[in-house]
C-alpha positions as CSV (number, residue, x, y, z in Angstrom):
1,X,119.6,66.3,95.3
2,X,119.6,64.1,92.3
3,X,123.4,64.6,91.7
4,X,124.2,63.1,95.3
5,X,121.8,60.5,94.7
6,X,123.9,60.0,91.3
7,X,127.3,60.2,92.9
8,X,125.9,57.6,95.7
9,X,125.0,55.1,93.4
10,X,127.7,55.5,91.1
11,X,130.4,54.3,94.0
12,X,131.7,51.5,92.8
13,X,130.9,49.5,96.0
14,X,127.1,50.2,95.8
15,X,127.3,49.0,92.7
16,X,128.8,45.5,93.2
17,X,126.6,44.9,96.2
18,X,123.7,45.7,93.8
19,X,125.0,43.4,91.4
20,X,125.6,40.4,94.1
21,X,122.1,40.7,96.0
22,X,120.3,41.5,93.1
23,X,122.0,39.3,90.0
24,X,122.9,36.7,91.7
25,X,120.3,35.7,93.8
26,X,118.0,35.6,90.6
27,X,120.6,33.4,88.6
28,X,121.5,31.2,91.1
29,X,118.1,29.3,90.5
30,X,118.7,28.8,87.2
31,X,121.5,27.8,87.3
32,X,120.7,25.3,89.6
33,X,117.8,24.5,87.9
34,X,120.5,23.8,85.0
35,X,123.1,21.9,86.7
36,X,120.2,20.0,88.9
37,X,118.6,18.7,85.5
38,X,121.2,18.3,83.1
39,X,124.7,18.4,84.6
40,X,124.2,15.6,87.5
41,X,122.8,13.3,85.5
42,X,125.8,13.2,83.2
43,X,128.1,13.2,86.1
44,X,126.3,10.2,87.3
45,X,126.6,8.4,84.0
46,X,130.4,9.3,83.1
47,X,131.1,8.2,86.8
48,X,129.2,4.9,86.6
49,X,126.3,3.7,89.0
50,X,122.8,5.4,87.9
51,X,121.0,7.0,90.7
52,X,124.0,6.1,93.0
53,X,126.6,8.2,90.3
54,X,128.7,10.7,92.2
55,X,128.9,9.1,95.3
56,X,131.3,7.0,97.2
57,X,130.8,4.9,99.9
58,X,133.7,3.8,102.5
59,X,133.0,2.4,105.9
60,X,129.5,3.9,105.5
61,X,130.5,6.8,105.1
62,X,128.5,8.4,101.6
63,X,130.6,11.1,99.8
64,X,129.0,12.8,97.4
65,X,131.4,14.1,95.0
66,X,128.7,14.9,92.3
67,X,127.1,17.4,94.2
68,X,130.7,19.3,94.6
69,X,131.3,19.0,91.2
70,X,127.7,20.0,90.6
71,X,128.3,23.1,92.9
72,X,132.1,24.5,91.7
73,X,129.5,24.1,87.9
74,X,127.2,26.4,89.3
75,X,130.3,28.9,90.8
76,X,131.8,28.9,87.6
77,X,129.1,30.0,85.2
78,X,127.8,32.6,87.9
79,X,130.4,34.4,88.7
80,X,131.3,34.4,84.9
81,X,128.1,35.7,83.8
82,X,128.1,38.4,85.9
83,X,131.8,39.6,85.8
84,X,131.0,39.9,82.2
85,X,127.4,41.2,82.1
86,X,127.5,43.6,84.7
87,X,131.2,43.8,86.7
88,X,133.1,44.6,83.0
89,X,131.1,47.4,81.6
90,X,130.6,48.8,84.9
91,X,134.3,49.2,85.1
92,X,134.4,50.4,81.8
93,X,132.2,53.5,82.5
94,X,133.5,54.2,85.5
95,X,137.2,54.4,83.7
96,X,135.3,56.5,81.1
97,X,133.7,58.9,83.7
98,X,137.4,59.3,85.7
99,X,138.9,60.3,82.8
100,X,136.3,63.0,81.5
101,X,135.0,61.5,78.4
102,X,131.9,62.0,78.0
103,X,129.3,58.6,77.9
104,X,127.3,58.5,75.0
105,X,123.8,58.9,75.5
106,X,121.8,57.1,73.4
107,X,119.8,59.3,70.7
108,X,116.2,60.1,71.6
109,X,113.6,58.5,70.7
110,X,110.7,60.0,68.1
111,X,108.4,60.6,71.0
112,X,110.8,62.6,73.5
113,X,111.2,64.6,70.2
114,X,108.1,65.2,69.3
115,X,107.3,66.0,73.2
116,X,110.0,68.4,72.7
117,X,108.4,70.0,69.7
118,X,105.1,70.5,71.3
119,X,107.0,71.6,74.4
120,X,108.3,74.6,72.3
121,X,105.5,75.1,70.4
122,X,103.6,75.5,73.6
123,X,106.5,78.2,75.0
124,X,106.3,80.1,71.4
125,X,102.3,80.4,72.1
126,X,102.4,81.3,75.3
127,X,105.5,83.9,75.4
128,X,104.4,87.3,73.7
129,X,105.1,88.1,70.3
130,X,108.2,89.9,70.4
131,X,108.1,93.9,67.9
């Protein structure tokens, strides 16, 4: 049962939906957050015309070319942060996992091996003593 529920997440589509929902939804705010704060200001001063910066106006007509610029910022540093945080080293152990190398797990901690000594000291007291 838990190998199938392995297998299923390990598919490489479950995974990237995962990582869009999950990853992106929660950096997208901050992100925006950043780009809100920080980024359109300077865009407004580079461009000229304080709160008005990043806009042009023809025939009434407002474009607001700041808040594109503002928006390909926030693309950018999204999808770039997760392709290499999560979409990269996924890859990578899948690759590793195809060909049959083994992943490294890391070493246990000092509890799971002192569990792991009172486990067997608990199987040693409870198994008979052997002649």
């Amino acid at each position: 049962m838990l190998r199938g529920f392995r297998d299923f997440l390990f598919r490489g589509n479950v995974i990237d939906l995962a990582v869009a929902v999950v990853i992106g939804v929660a950096f997208n705010n901050l992100v925006n957050a950043f780009t809100t704060a920080f980024l359109r200001p300077l865009i407004g001063l580079v461009l000229g015309g304080g709160v008005h910066g990043g806009t042009l106006t023809l025939n009434g007509q407002t474009f607001d070319f700041g808040g594109f610029i503002n928006a390909l910022i926030t693309f950018v540093v999204i999808t770039t942060v997760v392709y290499f945080l999560v979409v990269l080293p996924m890859h990578t152990l899948m690759d590793l996992r195809r060909r049959g190398e083994p992943v490294e797990a890391p070493p246990p901690s000092e509890e799971v091996q002192l569990l792991a000594e009172i486990r067997d000291l608990l199987r040693q007291q409870a198994s008979p003593p052997r002649p």
